[in-house]
C-alpha positions, 0 to 999 in steps of 0.5 A: 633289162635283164633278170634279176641274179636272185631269181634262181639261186645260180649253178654255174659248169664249166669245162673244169669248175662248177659254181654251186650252192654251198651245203652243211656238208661243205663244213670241212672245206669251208672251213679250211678257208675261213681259217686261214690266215693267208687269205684274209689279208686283203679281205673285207671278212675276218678269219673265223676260228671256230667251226661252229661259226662256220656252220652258222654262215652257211646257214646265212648264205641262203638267207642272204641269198632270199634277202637279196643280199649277197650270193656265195657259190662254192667254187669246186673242181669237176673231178672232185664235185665235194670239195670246195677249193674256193667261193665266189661272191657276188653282191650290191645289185643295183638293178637301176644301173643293171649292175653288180659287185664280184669277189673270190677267194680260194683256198691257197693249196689250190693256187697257181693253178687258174681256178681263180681266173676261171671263176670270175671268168664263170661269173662274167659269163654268168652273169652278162649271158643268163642274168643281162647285166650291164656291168660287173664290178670288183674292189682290190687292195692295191697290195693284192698282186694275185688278185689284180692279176685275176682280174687283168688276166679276165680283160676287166677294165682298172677304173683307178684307186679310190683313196681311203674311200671304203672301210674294211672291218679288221683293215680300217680305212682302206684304199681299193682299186675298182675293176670293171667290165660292160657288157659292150667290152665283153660282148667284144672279147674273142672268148666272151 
């Protein structure tokens, strides 16, 4: 069995990105993702059009964090280690299943470049190598071509759509195609 993701609050380099804590400091580039309107098309949050309430959430990533709730990294470039381009979710542990929940967004200047790719690509590493998962899983609107081609470009595996099974606050009932890979399918993955 592995450790649980909320033993230490993870911080995870790559060649060219970093998945890092988000600080008050970051107010500015969060910001600049959680009010914009593109982003949140197929997203399960709503826009924020306040800064405040910006700041407010970044209080509550790291309670959310201690709770054991959700884990919300900042996704930044190494060439510019103050600036988030994006921010990777990670949430629903289920450690009888030794199994968790992945999402990612990223700030849509910064898209086409593969820094998407490369943050599931660094959760999964993350998680299967430091944390012993067994399972990684992801929920996409079926509509979110960027997003399921992520995914597919990471080797996950599609599950299938699960009709109307999922409510996603702003969208109503939504139906979502689930994405996943075990540890046995990455161990055998050329770059895992």
């Amino acid at each position: 069995m592995g450790k649980s993701p909320y033993d230490q609050f993870p911080h995870v380099t790559t060649d060219e990105i970093t998945l890092r804590r988000i600080v008050p400091s970051d107010i500015d580039s969060l910001f600049e993702i959680y009010n914009n309107e593109e982003l949140f098309l197929y997203s399960p949050y709503m826009l924020k059009k306040n800064k405040n309430t910006v700041a407010n959430m970044i209080g509550h990533f790291e309670r959310d964090f201690y709770k054991k709730k959700e884990i919300f990294l900042g996704v930044t470039l190494n060439d510019t280690p103050d600036f988030i381009v994006g921010v990777a979710e990670m949430f629903d542990y289920n450690c009888d299943v030794n199994m968790i929940t992945i999402g990612y967004r990223l700030n849509d200047r910064f898209w086409g470049k593969g820094i998407a790719t490369k943050a599931v690509k660094a959760m999964t590493d993350y998680l299967f190598n430091d944390i012993g998962l067994n399972r990684i899983q992801a929920f996409v609107m079926p509509e979110n071509a960027k997003s399921l081609s992520v995914l597919r470009r990471n080797n996950f595996v599609e599950e299938g759509v699960i009709r109307q099974g999922h409510i996603w606050k702003g969208k109503g009932v939504v139906d979502l195609t689930l994405f996943s890979m075990l540890k046995s399918e990455y161990t055998r993955m050329p770059n895992g």
